[in-house]
N, C-alpha and C positions, 0 to 999 in steps of 0.2 A: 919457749918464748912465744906468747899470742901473736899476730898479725891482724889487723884489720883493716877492713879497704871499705870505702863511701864510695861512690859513683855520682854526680850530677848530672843528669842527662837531660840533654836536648836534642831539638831537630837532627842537626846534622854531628855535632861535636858532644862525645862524655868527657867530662873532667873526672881523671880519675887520683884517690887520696889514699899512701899506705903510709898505715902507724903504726908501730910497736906497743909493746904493752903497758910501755910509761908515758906514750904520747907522743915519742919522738917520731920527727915525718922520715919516713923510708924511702919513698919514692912518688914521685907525683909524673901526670903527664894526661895529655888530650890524646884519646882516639875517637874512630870513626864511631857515630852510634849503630853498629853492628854486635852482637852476642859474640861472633868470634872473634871478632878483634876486642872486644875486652875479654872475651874465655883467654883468650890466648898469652894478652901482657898479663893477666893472673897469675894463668902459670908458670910465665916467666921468671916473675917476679918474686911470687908467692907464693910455693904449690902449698905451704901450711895455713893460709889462710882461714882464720876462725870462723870469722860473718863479713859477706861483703852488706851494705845496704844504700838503698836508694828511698828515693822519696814518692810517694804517691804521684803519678798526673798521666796524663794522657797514652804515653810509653809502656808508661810501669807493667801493666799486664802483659802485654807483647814482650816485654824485655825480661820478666820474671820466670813470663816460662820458658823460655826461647834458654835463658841462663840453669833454670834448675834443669832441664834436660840435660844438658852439658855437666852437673855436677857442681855448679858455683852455689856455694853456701850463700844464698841470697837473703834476703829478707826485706821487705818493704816500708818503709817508715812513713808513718801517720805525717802528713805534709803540715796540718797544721800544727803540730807539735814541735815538729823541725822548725818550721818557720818562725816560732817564737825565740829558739835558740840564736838562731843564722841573724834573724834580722839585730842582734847584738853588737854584729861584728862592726865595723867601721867600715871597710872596703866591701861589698858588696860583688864578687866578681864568683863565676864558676869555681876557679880554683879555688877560693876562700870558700864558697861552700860547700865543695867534695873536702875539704881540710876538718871546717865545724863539723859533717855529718860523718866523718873519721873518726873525731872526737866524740861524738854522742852516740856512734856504733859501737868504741871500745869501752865507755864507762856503762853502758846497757840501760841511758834514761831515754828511754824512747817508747812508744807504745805502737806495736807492731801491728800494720794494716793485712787485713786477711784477704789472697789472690784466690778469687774460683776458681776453678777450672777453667781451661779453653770451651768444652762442652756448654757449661753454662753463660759464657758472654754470648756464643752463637748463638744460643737460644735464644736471650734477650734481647740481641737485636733484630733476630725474626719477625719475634712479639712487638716490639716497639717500629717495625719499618710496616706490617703487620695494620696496627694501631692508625696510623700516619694513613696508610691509603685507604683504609674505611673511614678517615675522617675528609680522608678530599672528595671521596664517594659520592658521599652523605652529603656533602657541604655542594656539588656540583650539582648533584639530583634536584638539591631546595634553589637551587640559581636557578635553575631549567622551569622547575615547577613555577616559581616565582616572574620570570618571563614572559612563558607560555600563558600564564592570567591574563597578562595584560590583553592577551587578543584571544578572550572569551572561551582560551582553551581550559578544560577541565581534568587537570592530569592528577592522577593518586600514588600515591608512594605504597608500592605492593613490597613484599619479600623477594621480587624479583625484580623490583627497577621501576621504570615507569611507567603505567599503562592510562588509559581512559576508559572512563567506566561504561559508556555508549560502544552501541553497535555501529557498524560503516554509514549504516542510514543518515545516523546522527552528525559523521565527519562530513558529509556532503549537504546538507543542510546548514551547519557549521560554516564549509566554505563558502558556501553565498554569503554570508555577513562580514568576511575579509575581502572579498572585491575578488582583484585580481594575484592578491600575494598566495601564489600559490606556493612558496617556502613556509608557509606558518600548514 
């Protein structure tokens, strides 16, 4: 006889959904969103467990592999796919969709989203945090440049940052036409 389990997860709380292989519900119940506390009422409850699956979102990667290391027959479901289903129901509650996504785990209509690796999120958000502060760089440098015009400074954007293209001569000659601000 199959088993299968849906997990709804959020922040703090998974709603968790076991069904047989006709559909009837088995066991239902909320735990903590930890891997071991849902690894563990699995095997409580389930150690024959065919496929558990959840839904794509925020979690899902953290929770995917945190679970396949543990050995839970996980598998990820396409959220927009899910959500065409779920949003069917009438009641609208956790438990109602670990129950639908129980029911579209055991009949197999679902189109399974593919989990990277751990290796590869860390790289991408290297790359994208990366991205993010050579664009504040960039974006500070032309503030700076754009400022410093206003008071006759002539600054160039090098490979290495900021410079001016005059020799000292030229900043002291410079300073006589600001007066007395000697911060510029």
């Amino acid at each position: 006889m199959g088993v299968f389990a849906a997990l709804d997860v959020s922040q703090e709380e998974t709603a968790i959904c076991l069904v047989g292989a006709e559909g009837e519900i088995l066991a239902e119940a909320k735990v903590p969103t930890c891997p071991d506390a849902i690894a563990d009422w699995l095997a409580k409850r389930a150690a024959d467990v065919e496929r558990v699956g959840m839904e794509t979102g925020p979690l899902a990667v953290w929770l995917w592999n945190a679970l396949t290391k543990r050995r839970v027959p996980i598998i990820c479901l396409d959220a927009r796919h899910a959500n065409a289903v779920l949003k069917m129901m009438p009641n609208k509650t956790d438990r109602h969709d670990a129950r639908g996504l129980a029911q579209i785990v055991r009949t197999g209509w679902f189109k399974a989203a593919r989990i990277k690796s751990h290796e590869a999120y860390v790289n991408r958000a290297m790359l994208t945090a990366r991205d993010t502060l050579v664009g504040m760089r960039v974006k500070l440098e032309n503030e700076i440049r754009g400022l410093l015009k206003t008071f006759w400074r002539d600054v160039r954007k090098t490979g290495w940052g900021l410079q001016t293209p005059c020799d000292g001569d030229h900043h002291r000659r410079a300073g006589s036409r600001t007066g007395a601000h000697t911060y510029l």
